[in-house]
C-alpha positions as CSV (number, residue, x, y, z in Angstrom):
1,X,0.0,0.0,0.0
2,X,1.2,3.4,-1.0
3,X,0.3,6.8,0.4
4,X,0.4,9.4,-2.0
5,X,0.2,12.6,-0.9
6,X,-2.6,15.4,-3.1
7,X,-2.8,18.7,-3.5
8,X,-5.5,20.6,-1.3
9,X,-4.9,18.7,1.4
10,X,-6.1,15.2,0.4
11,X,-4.3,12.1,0.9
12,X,-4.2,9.0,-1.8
13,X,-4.0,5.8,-0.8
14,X,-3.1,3.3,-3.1
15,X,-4.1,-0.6,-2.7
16,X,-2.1,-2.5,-4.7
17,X,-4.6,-5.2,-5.9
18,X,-2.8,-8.6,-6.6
19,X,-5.2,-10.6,-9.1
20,X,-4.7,-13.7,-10.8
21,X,-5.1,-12.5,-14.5
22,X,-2.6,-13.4,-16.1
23,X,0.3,-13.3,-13.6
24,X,-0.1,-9.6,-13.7
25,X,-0.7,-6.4,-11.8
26,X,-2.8,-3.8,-11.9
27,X,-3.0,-0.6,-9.3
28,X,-6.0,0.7,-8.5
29,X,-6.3,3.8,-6.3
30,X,-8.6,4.0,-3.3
31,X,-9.5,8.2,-2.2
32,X,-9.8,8.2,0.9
33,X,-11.5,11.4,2.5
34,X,-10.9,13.0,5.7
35,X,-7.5,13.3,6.5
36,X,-7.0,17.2,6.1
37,X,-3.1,19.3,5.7
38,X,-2.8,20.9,9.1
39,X,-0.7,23.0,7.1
40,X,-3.0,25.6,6.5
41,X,-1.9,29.4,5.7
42,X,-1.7,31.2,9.2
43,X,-0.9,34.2,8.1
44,X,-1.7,36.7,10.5
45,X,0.2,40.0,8.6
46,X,-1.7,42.4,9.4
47,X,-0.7,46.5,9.1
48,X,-0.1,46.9,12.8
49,X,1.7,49.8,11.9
50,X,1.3,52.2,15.1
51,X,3.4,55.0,13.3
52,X,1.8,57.6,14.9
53,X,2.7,61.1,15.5
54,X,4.3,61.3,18.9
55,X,6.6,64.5,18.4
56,X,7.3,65.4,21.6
57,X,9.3,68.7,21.2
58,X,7.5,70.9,23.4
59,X,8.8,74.3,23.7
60,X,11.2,73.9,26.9
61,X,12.5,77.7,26.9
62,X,12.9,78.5,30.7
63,X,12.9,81.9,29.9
64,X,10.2,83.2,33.3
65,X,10.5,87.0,32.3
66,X,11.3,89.3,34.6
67,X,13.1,88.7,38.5
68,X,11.2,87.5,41.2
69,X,11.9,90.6,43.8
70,X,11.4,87.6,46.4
71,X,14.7,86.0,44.6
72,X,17.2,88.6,45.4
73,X,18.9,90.3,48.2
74,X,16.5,92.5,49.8
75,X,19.4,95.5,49.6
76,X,19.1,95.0,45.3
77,X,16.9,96.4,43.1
78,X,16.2,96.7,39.7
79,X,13.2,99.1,37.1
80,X,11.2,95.8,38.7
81,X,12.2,95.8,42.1
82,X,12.7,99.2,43.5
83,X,14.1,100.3,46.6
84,X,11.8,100.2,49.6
85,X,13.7,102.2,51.9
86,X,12.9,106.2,51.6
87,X,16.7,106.5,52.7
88,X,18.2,104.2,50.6
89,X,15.9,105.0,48.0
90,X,18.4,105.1,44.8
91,X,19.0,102.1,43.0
92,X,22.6,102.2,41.8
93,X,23.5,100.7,38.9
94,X,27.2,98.5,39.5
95,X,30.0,97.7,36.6
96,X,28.5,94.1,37.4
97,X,24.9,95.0,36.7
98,X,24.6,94.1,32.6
99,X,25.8,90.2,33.7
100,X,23.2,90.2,36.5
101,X,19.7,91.1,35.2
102,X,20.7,94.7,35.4
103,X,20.4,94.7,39.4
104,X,21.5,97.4,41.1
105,X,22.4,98.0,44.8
106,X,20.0,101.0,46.7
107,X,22.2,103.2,48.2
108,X,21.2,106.8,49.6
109,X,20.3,110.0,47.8
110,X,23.3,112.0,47.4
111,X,22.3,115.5,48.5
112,X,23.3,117.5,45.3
113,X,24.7,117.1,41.4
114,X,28.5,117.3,42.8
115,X,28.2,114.0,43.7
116,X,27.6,111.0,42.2
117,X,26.9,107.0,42.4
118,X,26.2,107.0,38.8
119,X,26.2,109.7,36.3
120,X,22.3,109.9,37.0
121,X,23.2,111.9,39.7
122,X,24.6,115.0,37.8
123,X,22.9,117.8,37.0
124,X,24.9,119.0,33.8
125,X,24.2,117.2,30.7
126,X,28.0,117.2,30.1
127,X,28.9,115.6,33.7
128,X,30.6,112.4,33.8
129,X,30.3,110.7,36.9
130,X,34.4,110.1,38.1
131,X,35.4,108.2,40.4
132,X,32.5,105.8,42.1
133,X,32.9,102.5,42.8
134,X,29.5,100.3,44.3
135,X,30.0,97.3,44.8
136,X,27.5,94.5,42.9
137,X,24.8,92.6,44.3
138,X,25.4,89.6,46.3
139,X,28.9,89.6,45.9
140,X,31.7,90.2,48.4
141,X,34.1,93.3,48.1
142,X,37.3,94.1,49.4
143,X,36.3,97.8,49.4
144,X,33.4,99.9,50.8
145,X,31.0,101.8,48.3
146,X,32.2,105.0,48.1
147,X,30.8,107.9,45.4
148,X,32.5,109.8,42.5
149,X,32.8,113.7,41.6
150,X,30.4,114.7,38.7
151,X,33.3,116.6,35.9
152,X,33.0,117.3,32.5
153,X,33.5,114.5,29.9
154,X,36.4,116.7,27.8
155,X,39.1,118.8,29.0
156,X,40.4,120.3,26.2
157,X,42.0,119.6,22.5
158,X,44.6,117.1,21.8
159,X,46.8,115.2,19.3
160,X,46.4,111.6,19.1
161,X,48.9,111.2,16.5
162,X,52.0,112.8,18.8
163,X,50.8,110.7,22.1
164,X,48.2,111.4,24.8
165,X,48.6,115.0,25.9
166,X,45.6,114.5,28.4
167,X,45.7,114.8,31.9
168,X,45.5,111.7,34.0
169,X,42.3,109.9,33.5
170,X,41.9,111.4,30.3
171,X,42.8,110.0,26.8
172,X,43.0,111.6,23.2
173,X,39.7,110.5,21.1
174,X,40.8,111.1,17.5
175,X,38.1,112.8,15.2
176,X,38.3,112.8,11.5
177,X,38.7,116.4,10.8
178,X,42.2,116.0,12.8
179,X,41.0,118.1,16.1
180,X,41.3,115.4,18.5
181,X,39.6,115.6,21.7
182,X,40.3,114.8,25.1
183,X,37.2,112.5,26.7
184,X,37.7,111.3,30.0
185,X,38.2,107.3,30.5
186,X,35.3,105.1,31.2
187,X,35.5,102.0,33.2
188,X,32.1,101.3,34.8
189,X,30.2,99.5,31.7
190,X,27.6,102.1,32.4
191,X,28.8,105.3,30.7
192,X,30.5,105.3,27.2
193,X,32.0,106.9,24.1
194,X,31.2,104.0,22.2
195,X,30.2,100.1,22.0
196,X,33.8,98.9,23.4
197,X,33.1,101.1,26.8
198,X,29.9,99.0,27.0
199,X,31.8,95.7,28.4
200,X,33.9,95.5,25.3
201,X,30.8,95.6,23.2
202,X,28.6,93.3,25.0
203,X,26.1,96.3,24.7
204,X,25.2,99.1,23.3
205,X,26.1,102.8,23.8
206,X,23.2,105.4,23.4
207,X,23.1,108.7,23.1
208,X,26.8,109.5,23.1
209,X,27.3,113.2,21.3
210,X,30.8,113.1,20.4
211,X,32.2,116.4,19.7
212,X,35.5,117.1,18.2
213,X,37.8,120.5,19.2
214,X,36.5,122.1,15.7
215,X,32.5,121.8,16.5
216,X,30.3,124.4,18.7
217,X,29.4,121.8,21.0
218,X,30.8,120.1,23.8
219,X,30.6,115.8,23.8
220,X,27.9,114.5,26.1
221,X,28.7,110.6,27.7
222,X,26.0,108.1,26.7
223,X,24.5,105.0,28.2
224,X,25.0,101.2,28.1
225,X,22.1,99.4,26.7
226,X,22.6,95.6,27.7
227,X,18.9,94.5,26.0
């Protein structure tokens, strides 16, 4: 007996048949139904795809805005935060204040435009304020806050192309027109000439009026813009 294996799942079994006829054989084939092919198509593929849009990238910019006054120091102060203290009502801006949020330190209002913490405090428009030093806030010093002298901003005409003929604390702005200028030096990253006074350029310096020894006018000192 042979089994001989169909398409669609359907087994053949073959009885070989012996007769007598003639000393010879003959094959018939029995069907048999019923046995089925287990192997049937379990294909499961199915478009599970689950590609869905789960961009994530939220806008994580910690920027908050403005200072918390809670946050800082209550001796600091900023346009935000002002000075509580009718004393130490004047918030002083430091050479530190354009790193720090532009906080200042309140210090007490000087009693006339001689004076000065910050060139705020003169009264002529051509006033630089000499000479202060206020220390930033939060940080540790190794010198008290002391105030500066209010002085004009030029002392007279100079050559910049012969050396600095400028008294001390003074240097020789050159001008195009070859009348050079004495303007006093600015260190406090408040006041300026130009950009490079303003931190080396970190800022910006407004409303400078730069003058040279040939104009009708005399140079007025601008201020650092840090925004």
């Amino acid at each position: 007996m042979n089994i001989v294996r169909a398409r669609h799942g359907i087994f053949i079994l073959v009885v070989i048949v012996s007769t007598s006829l003639g000393a010879c054989w003959t094959e018939q084939p029995v069907l048999l139904v019923g046995a089925t092919d287990a192997d049937t198509d379990t294909d499961a593929d199915t478009d599970t795809d689950a590609d869905a849009d789960t961009d994530a990238d939220t806008d994580s910019d910690t920027d908050t805005g403005p200072v918390d006054c809670e946050d800082i120091p209550g001796y600091c102060c900023n346009e935000d935060c002002p000075c509580n203290d009718d004393y130490f009502s004047e918030c002083a801006l430091t050479s530190w204040s354009w790193e720090d949020d532009m906080l200042g330190v309140c210090k007490e209002v000087l009693p006339d435009g001689g004076v000065c913490w910050t060139v705020d405090d003169c009264w002529i428009l051509e006033h630089v304020c000499a000479g202060a030093f206020v220390c930033g806030c939060n940080m540790d010093c190794t010198e008290d806050d002391y105030y500066g002298s209010c002085i004009y901003g030029t002392e007279g005409c100079c050559d910049s192309s012969s050396g600095n003929q400028c008294s001390a604390g003074y240097f020789c702005m050159p001008f195009s027109d070859g009348f050079d200028v004495c303007h006093h030096v600015l260190d406090d990253n408040l006041q300026c000439w130009t950009d490079d006074d303003c931190a080396g350029g970190a800022g910006t310096c407004e409303d400078a009026q730069l003058c040279s020894c040939n104009a009708n006018c005399i140079s007025v000192v601008g201020k650092c813009d840090y925004d």
